[in-house]
C-alpha positions in Angstrom: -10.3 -1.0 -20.6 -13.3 1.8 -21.9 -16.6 0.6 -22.1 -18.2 0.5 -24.9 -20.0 4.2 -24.8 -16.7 5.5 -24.3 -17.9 6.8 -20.7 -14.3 6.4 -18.8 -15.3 4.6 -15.6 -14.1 5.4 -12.2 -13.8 3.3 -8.7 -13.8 5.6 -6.0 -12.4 4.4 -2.4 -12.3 6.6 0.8 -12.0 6.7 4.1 -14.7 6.9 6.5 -12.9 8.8 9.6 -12.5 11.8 7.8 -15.8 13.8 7.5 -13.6 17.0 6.4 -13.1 15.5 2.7 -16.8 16.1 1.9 -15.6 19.2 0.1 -13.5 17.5 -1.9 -15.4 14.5 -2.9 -18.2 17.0 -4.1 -15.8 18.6 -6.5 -14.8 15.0 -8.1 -17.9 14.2 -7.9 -19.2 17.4 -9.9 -16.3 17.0 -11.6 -17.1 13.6 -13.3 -20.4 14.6 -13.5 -19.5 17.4 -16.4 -17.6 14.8 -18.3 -20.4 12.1 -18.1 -18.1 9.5 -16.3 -19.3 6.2 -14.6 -18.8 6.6 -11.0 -19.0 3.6 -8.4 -18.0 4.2 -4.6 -16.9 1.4 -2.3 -19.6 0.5 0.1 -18.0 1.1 3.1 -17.3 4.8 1.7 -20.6 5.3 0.1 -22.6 4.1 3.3 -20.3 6.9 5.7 -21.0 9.5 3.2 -24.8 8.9 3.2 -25.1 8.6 6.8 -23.0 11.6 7.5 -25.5 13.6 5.1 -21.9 14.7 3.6 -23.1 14.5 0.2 -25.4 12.6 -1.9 -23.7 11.3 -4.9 -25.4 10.4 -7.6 -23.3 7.2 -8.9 -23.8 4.2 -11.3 -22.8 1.3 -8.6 -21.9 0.5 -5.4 -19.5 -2.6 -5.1 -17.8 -4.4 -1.9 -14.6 -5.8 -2.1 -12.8 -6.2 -5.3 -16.3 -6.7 -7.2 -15.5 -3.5 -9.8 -14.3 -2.8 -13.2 -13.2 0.4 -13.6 -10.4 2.1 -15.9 -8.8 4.4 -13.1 -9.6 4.1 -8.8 -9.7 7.4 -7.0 -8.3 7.4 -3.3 -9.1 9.8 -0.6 -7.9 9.7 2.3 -4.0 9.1 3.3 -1.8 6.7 2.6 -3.4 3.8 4.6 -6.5 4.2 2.6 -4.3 4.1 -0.8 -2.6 0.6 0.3 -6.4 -0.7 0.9 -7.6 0.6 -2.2 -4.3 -0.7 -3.6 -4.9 -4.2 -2.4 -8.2 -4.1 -3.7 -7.3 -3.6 -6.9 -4.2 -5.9 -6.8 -4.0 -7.9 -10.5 -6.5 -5.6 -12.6 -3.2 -3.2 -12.3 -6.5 -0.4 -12.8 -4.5 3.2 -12.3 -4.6 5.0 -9.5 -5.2 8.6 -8.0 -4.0 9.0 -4.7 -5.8 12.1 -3.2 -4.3 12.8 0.4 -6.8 14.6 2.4 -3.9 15.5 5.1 -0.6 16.0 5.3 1.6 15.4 2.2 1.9 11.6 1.3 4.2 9.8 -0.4 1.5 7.6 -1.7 -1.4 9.5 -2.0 0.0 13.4 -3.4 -2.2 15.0 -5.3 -3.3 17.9 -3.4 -7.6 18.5 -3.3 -7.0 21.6 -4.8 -4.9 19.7 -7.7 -7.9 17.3 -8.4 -9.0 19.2 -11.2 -5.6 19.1 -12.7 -4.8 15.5 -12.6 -8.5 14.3 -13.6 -8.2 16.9 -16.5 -4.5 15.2 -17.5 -6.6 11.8 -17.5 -9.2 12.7 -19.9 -6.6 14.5 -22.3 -4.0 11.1 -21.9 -1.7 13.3 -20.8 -0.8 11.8 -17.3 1.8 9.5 -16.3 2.1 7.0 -13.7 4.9 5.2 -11.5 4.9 1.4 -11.7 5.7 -0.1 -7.8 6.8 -3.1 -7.4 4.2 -5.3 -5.1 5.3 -8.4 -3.2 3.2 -11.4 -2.2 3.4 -14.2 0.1 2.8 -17.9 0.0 2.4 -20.4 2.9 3.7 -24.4 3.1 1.3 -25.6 5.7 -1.4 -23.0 7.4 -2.8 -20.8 4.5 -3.4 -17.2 4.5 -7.2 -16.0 4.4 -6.7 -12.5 3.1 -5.0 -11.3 -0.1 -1.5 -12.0 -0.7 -0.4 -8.8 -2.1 1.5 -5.8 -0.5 2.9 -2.7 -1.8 4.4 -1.4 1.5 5.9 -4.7 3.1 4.9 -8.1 4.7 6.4 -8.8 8.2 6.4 -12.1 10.8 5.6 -10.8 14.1 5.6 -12.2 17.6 2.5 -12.5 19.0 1.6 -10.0 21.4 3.8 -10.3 24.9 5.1 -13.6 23.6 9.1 -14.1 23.9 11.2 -12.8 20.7 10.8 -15.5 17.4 14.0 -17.3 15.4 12.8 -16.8 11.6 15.4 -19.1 10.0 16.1 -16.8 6.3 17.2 -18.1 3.3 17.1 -16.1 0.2 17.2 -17.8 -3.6 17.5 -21.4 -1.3 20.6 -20.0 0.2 20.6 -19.5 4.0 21.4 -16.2 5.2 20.9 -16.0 8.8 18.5 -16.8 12.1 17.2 -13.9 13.5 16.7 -13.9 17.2 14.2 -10.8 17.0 11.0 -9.1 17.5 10.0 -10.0 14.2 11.5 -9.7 10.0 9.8 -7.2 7.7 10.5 -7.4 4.1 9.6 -4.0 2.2 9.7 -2.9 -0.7 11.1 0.3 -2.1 7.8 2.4 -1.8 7.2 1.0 2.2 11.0 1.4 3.0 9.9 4.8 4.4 7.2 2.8 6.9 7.4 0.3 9.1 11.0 -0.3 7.8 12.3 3.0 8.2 10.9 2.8 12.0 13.4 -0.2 12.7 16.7 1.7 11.3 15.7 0.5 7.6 17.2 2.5 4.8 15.3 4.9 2.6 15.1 3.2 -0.8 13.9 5.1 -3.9 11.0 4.1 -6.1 11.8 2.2 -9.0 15.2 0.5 -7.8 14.6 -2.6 -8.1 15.8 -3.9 -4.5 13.5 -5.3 -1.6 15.1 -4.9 2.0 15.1 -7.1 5.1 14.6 -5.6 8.1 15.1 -6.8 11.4 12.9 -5.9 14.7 14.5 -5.4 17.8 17.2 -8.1 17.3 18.4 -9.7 20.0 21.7 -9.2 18.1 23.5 -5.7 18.2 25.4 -7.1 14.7 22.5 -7.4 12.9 21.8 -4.7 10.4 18.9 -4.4 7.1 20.0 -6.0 3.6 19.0 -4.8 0.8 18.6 -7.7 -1.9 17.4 -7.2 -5.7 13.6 -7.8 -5.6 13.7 -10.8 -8.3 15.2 -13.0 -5.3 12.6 -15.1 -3.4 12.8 -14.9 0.6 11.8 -17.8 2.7 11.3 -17.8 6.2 10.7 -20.6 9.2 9.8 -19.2 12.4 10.2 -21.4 16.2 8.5 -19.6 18.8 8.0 -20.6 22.3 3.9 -19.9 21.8 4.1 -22.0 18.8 2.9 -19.7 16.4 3.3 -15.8 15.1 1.6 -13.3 13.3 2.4 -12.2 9.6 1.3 -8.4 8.6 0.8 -8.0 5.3 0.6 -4.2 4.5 -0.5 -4.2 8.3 -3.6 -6.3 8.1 -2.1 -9.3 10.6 -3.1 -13.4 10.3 -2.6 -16.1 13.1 0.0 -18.9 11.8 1.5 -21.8 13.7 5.6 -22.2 13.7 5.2 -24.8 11.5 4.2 -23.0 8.5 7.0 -22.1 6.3 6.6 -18.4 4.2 7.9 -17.4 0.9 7.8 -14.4 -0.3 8.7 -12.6 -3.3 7.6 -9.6 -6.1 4.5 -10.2 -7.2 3.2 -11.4 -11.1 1.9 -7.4 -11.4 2.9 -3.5 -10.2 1.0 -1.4 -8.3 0.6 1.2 -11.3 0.3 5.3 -9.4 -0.8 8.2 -11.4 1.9 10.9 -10.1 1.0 14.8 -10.5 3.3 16.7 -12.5 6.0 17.6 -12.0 8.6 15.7 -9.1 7.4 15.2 -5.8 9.4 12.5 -4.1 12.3 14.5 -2.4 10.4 17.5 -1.6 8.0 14.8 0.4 10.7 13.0 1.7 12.3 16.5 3.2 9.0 17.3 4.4 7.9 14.3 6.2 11.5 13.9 7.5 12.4 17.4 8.1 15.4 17.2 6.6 17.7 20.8 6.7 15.1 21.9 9.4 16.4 23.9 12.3 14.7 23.1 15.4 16.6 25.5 17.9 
């Protein structure tokens, strides 16, 4: 939603480890400035940009958490500062610009020297975006204290050097199988080329509908990823010998006792992306995997 002025309004997260983006953030900030936008900056960003003397942005707000209204969210940084800045903006389903100040993401693509581009695509409604599915978790017994939401995947860990976990699975009420393991990780389409992809997951494609369970180190040489279609709901009881575990959820880990039974399953809302133009998936995927490269 515009405000009333008209004045499009922009959240813009960033990471703080990454003094070289100062560049950058001047020419969205300059940028915005031209076209008279509201500009807030996440406090944690906005305090390491001050500090650092890496700019000094003049903005409308400075907000923690997910205290913001805004109609699109810049990221800068990589893809680990998109899924925080995704998580942040969980149900307002606000767009979002992904700008990777690295290598080539699959999350955060548009170039710094595409910025420009894409913010000039926004203010002429011209740009598209990629709905991803999300998941989200729920807890019978010990709650969880941070958001429920992922866009990459939500996993049950052992703790630390604790002996493997069973994590009794049932999907739709029907059970599946015990895994004697490391730990399960559920992912998604867009984080089946993370943590999933690490543990002999398969590569999934945006936008197809399936969520896959993955096993860690099974104890089991016969046990292999499923891929299930997202609408089903997962549900998962862990017995370990410490007599609790550790569920990541987009990699930001909680403490729960065996007891606790999880669900999990596609969350009420998508994670919506603004993509640059033009199709970037495969030649990311080629390049992050090097697919077709000769290394003799």
């Amino acid at each position: 939603m515009q405000g009333n002025d008209n004045r499009l309004r922009f959240a813009i997260f960033g990471n703080e480890y990454q003094p070289r983006k100062s560049a950058a953030m001047q020419r969205i900030l300059e940028y915005l400035y031209a076209h008279d936008a509201e500009i807030y900056v996440d406090r944690t960003f906005f305090d390491f940009i001050t500090s650092a003397h890496l700019c000094e942005p003049r903005v409308d707000g400075v907000f923690e958490g997910n205290n913001f209204d805004a109609d699109f969210v810049i990221s800068m940084g990589g893809d680990g500062t998109f899924l925080k800045a995704a998580t942040r903006v969980g149900p307002k389903q606000t767009p979002i610009i992904g700008v990777n100040m690295g290598r080539l993401g699959f999350l955060a693509d548009v170039l710094p020297g595409e910025v420009e581009k894409a913010l000039d695509a926004i203010y002429a409604g011209t740009y598209q975006t990629e709905n991803h599915t999300a998941i989200m978790v729920q807890t019978d017994g010990e709650l969880i204290v941070g958001c429920p939401y992922a866009l990459n995947d939500i996993a049950v860990l052992k703790r630390d050097i604790a002996s493997m976990i069973s994590i009794r699975t049932c999907v739709n009420g029907e059970y599946l199988v015990t895994y004697q393991a490391d730990g399960l990780i559920v992912a998604t389409p867009t984080g089946s080329t993370a943590y999933s992809l690490s543990n002999g997951g398969p590569i999934i494609v945006p936008q197809t509908g399936s969520l896959c369970l993955t096993p860690v180190a099974p104890h089991s040489l016969n046990i292999r990823p499923i891929v299930l279609s997202d609408d089903s709901v997962v549900t998962l009881s862990v017995e370990s010998r410490s007599h609790n575990f550790l569920i990541a959820i987009d990699g930001r880990s909680e403490k729960l006792v065996e007891t606790t039974t999880v669900t999990i399953r596609k969350a009420p809302f998508p994670v919506r992306i603004i993509k640059p133009s033009g199709q970037r998936y495969f030649s990311s995927l080629r390049e992050k995997m090097m697919w077709g490269m000769d290394i003799r």
